[in-house]
C-alpha positions as CSV (number, residue, x, y, z in Angstrom):
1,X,93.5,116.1,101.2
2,X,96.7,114.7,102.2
3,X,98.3,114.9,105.7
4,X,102.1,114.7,106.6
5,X,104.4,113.4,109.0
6,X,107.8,115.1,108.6
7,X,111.2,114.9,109.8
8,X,113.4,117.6,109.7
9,X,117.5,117.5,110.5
10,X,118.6,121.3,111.5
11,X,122.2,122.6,111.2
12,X,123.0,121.2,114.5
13,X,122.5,117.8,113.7
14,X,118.8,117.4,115.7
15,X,115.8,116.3,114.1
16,X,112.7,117.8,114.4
17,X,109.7,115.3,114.2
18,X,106.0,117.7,112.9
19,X,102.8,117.5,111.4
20,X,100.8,119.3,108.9
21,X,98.1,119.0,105.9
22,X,100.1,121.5,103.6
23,X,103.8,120.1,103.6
24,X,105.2,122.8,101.3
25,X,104.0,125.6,102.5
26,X,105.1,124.3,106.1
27,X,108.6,123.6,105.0
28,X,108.5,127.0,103.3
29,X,107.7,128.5,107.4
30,X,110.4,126.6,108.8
31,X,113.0,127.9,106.1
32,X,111.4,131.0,107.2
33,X,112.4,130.6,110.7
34,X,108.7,130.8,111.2
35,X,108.9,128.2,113.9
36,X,110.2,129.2,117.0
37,X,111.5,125.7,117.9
38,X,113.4,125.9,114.8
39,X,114.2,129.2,114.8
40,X,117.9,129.4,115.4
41,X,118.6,126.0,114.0
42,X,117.9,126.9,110.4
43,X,119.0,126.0,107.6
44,X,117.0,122.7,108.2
45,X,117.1,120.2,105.6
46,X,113.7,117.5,105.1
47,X,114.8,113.9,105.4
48,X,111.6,112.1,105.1
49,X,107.7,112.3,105.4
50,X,105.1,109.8,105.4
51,X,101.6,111.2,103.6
52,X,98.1,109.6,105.4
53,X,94.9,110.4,103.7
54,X,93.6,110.6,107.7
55,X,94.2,113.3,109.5
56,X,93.5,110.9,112.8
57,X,95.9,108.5,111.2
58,X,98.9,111.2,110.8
59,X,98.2,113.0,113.9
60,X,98.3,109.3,116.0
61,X,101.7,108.7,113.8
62,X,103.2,111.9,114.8
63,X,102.5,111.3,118.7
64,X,103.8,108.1,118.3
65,X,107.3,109.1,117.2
66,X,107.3,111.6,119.6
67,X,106.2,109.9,122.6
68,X,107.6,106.3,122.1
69,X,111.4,105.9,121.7
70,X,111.3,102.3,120.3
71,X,109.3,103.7,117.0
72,X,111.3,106.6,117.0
73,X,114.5,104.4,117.2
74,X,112.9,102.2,114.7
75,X,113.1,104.9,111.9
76,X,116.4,106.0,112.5
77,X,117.5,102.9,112.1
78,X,116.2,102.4,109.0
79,X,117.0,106.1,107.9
80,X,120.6,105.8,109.2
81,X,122.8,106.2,106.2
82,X,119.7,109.4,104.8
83,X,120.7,110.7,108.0
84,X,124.6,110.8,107.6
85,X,124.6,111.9,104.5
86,X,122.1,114.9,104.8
87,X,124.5,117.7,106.3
């Protein structure tokens, strides 16, 4: 089983960093408005994921983006122009 580390980019122009084993069918929530962070920010749109055959491995991922700014920096630098030209 695969694990997933996603970043979402709603209609305002945040991004939205998550977690999940089942990407599809947790993209398919979040269309959904299934996600109350998310809720009143759809449409979002997915701009990248990273897949991890650990669970451990993805969940440590996730809390790094979240919790560190230098990583979190770190990949929107290198997403910069995916994330001008996903409006």
């Amino acid at each position: 089983m695969m694990h997933y580390v996603y970043l979402l980019k709603d209609r305002l122009g945040k991004l939205y960093i998550g977690y999940t084993s089942n990407l599809k069918r947790r993209l398919q929530e979040h269309a959904r408005g299934r996600s109350k962070y998310l809720f009143l920010r759809r449409p979002v749109r997915l701009i990248y994921y990273e897949a991890y055959l650990s669970k451990i491995d993805a969940k440590e991922r996730e809390r790094k983006l979240k919790n560190f700014k230098n990583i979190y920096s770190g990949l929107k630098s290198r997403l910069k122009n995916s994330l001008k030209s996903a409006k």
